[in-house]
N, C-alpha and C positions, 0 to 999 in steps of 0.2 A: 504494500500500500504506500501511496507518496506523502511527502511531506504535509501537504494540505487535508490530505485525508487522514492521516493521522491527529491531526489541529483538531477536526470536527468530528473526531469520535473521543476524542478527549475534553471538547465542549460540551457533548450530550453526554456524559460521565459528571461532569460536573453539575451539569443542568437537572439530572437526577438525582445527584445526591444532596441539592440544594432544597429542591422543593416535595422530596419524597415525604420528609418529617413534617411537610405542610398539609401536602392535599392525602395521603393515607388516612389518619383518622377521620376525614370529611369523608371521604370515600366511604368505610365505615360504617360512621354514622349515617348517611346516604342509603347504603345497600339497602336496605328495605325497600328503599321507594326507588328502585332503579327505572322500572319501568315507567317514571313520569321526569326522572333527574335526567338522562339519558337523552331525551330529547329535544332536551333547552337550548342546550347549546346550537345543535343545527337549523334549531327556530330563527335563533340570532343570527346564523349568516344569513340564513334566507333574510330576515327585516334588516338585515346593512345591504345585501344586495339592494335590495330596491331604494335603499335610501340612498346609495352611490346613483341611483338612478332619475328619484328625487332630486338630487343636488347639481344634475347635469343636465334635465328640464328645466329647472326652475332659473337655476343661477348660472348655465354654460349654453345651454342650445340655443336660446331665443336670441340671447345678446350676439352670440357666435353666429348666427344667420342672419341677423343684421348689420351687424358690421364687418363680416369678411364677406368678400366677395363671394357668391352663389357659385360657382365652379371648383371653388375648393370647399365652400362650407357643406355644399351635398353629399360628396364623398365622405368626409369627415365625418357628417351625423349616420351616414349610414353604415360607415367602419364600427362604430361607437357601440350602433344598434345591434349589429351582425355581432362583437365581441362580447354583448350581453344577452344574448340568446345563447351562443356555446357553454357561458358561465351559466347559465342555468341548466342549460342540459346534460352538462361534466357534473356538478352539484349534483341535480337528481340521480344520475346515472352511479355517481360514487355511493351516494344515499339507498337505492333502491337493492343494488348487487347482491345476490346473496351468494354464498361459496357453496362448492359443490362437493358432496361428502362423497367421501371415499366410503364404497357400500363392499359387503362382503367378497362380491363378484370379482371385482374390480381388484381387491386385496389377493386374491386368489391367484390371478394372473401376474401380478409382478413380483419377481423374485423374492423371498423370503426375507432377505437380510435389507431391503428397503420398507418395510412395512413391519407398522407394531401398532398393539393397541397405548390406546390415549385410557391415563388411569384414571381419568379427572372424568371424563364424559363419557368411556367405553365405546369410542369409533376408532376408526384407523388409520394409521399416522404414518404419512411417509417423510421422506427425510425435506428437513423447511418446514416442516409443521408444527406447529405451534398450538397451543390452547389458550383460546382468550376467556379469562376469568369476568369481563365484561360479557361479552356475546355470549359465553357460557357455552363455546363449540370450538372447535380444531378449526385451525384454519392454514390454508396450502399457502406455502411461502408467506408466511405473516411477516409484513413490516411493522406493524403497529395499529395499535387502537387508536383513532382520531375522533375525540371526543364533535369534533366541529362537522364532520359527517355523518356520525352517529351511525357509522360503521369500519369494522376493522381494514383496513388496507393489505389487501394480499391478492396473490394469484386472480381474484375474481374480479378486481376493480381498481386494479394499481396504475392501469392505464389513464383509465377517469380521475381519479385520483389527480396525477399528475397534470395531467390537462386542466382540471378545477383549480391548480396552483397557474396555471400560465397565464389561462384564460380569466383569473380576478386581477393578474398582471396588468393584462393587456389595457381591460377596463378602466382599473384605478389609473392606469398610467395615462389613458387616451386620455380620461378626462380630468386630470392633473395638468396633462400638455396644454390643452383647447383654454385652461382656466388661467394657465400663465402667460397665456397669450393674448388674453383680454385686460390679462394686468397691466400691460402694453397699453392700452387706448382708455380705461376706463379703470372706476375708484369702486371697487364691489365694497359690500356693507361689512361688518366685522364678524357676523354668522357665515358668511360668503365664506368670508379668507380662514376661517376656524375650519371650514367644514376641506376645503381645497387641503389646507394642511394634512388633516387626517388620513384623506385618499392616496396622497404623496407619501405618508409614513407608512400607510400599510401597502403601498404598491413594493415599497421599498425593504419593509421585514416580507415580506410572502418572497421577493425575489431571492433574498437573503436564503432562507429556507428550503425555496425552491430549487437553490443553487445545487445545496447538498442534495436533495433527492439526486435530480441529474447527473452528480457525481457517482450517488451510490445506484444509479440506476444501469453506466458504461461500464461498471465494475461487476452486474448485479450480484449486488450484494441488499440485504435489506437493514434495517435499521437496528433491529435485535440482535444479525451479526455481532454487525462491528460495535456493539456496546455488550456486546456476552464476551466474556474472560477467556472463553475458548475457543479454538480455531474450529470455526464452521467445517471447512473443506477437509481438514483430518476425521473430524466426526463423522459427518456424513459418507465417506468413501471416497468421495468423487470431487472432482475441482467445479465449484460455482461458473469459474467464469468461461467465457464463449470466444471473447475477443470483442470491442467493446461494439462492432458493429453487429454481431450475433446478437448480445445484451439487448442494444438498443430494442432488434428486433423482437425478442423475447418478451419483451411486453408490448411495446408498439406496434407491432404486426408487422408485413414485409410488404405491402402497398403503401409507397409513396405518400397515396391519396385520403388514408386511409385513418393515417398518422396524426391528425388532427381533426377528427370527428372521435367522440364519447361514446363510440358502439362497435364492437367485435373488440377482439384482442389478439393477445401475442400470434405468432405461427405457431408455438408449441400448445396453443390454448389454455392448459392451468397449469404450468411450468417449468420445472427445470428434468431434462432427461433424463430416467434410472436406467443406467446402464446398456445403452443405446437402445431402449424402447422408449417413446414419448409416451407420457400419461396420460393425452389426449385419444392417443391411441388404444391402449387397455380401456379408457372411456365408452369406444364403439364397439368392443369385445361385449 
């Protein structure tokens, strides 16, 4: 692993061991009500989406189309519009995903020593497997729980996933641009310039954040790797990585076209190869 990726796996080490002794006991205390806690969070993005949305009717588009010339302001609002459509359809798509269990059949057909039971939920585990103590189910390549989707991030939606990180990029960032460009010609009110700020700061941690997926994405590697104490790739048998152009494809699929739309996924469809059978494969068995 390189320099940099060493940095930020040593960031999220610390990022854990800072706020673990915070939010555990909440958590906790919480579990009872998981089923109405659980879904708060993704309430919230959904009411910032539309108030990013709010904020670029009210206080960027109108002024934006009256004062920049209609040849560029048409494109511009319809970039705007088209990059808020995909963020909600990456959103829903990351939101809605559900993984797909490894059923007996399926355990049957691939070699012995990739497949075990899960002690916590009693299904079956290949190697990348994980048990989310939230979901309360195994899940294939788990990167992580993300509370703000209000579902796990693995093999079944780690595409959308990522795309939901670009594409609130793209968003905050359009309409940050359009808003510092009217800073230019006109005095917006101090709700205006409050609100313009915020979009800039989250355009700017989501990229941040986004960086490292990407990183661990050419690598693939996931999150719980490279923040577990032990070497994935000796555990499991087999070497994670593909080459980073494999990687990429491994979850972004192998069309071009294809690579930025919220629907279908990798060419190996739920992950990484046991032993040169794809899982996708044993799937049609």
């Amino acid at each position: 692993m390189s320099c940099l990726g060493r940095v930020c796996v040593q960031a999220l080490h610390c990022l854990t061991r800072t706020f673990s002794p915070i939010f555990s006991p909440l958590y906790n205390l919480c579990g009872k009500f998981k089923c109405v806690w659980i879904r708060i969070p993704p309430l919230g993005v959904l009411v910032f989406i539309f108030w990013i949305y709010q904020f670029w009717l009210t206080e960027v588009a109108v002024q934006f189309y009256q004062i920049i010339p209609r040849g560029i302001a048409l494109p511009v609002l319809a970039w705007f519009h088209l990059c808020f459509f995909f963020l909600l359809w990456s959103f829903s798509a990351s939101y809605r995903a559900m993984p797909l269990p490894i059923t007996e059949e399926m355990a049957r057909a691939l070699p012995q020593d990739q497949v075990r039971p899960c002690k916590k939920c009693h299904s079956w585990k290949t190697p990348r497997t994980h048990h989310c103590s939230v979901c309360e189910r195994c899940i294939q390549r788990m990167d992580h729980h993300c509370i703000w989707v209000g579902n796990c991030v693995g093999s079944h939606n780690h595409k959308y996933f990522v795309l939901f990180l670009f594409y609130i990029v793209l968003t905050c960032g359009s309409a940050s641009a359009c808003y510092m460009v009217l800073l230019q010609v006109s005095y917006p009110s101090p709700m205006a310039g409050a609100s313009g700020l915020i979009t800039l700061v989250v355009a700017a941690t989501i990229a941040l954040f986004g960086s490292l997926h990407c990183f661990l994405l050419f690598n693939n590697r996931t999150t719980l790797e490279c923040m577990s104490s032990c070497d994935s790739e000796k555990d499991s048998g087999f070497s994670t990585t593909l080459g980073w152009k494999e990687n990429f494809k491994e979850v972004m699929g192998d069309s071009p076209a294809m690579w930025f739309l919220p629907c279908g996924g990798g060419t190996r469809g739920r992950g990484k190869h046991l032993d040169g059978m794809e899982l996708s494969q044993v799937i049609s068995v």
